[in-house]
N, C-alpha and C positions, 0 to 999 in steps of 0.2 A: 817491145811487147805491143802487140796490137788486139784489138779487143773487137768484137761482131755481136753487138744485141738483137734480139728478135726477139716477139712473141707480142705485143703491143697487141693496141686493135681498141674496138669498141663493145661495153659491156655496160648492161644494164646495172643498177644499185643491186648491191647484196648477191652479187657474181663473183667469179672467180678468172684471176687470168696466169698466166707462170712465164715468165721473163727468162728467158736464156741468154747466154754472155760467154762467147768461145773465144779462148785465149791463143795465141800464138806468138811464137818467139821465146825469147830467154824467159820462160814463164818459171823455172826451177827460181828464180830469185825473189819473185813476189814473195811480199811480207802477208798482207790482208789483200782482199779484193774487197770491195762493197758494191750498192748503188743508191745513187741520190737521182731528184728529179727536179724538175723546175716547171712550175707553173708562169704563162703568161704574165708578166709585167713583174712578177717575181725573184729573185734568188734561186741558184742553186740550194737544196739543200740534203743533207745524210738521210738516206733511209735507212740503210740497213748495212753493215759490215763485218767480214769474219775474215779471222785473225788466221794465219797456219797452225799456231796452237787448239783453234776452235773456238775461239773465244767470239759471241757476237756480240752485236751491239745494234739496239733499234731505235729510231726516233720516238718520240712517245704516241704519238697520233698513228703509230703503225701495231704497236705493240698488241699480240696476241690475234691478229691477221694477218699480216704476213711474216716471212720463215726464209731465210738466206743460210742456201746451204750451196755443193760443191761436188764436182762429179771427177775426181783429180784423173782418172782415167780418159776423158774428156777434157778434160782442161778446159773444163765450163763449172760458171758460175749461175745458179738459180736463184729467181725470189718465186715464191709462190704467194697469191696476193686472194685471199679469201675477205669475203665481206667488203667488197669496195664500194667505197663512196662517192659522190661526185666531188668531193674537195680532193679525192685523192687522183682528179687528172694533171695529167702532165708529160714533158716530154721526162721520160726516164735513163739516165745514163749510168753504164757499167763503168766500173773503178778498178783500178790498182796500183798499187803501191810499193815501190821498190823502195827498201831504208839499206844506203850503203854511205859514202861522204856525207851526201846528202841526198834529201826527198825527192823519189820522181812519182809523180803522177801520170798514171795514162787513162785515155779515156773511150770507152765506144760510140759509135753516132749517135746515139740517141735512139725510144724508141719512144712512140706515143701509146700514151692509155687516156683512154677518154671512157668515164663511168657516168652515164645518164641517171638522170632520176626519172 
């Protein structure tokens, strides 16, 4: 599976930006996609996750701003990121997740969102 983010860039406080994440490859077997980010000197960590069932899942500092949802005709993954903050820069990475023997991970390059105050 290979994974392509886009949509990054620089946004003033209380803006809006929407992240895209094109899948390719054996994409029929992903379990969940998400994306997590990592701030400077920081951790990776979960932003946002959804299941094939539709189940998601948000970090709590995200909750009720941004929205991960799925274009399966596309075989893209979005976040839609309303209300941002400057805690919430960072380089952003798309996910997914194949459950078979065992767990694979894959990952996209990365995208940066930088939210000025």
């Amino acid at each position: 599976v290979q994974l392509q983010a886009c949509g990054g860039g620089l946004v003033q406080a209380g803006g809006s930006l929407k992240l895209s994440c094109a899948a390719s490859g054996t994409v029929s077997l992903i379990n969940s996609v998400g994306w997590y980010r990592q701030a400077p000197g920081k951790q990776r960590d979960l932003v946002a996750t959804l299941t094939t069932d539709g189940e998601t899942n948000y970090a709590d500092s995200v909750k009720g701003r941004f929205t991960i949802s799925r274009d399966n005709a596309k075989n893209t993954v979005l976040l839609q990121m309303n209300s941002l903050k400057p805690e919430d820069t960072a380089v952003y990475y798309c996910n997914a997740v194949r459950i078979g023997i065992r767990r694979s991970d894959f990952w996209g390059q990365g995208t940066q969102v930088t939210v000025s105050s």
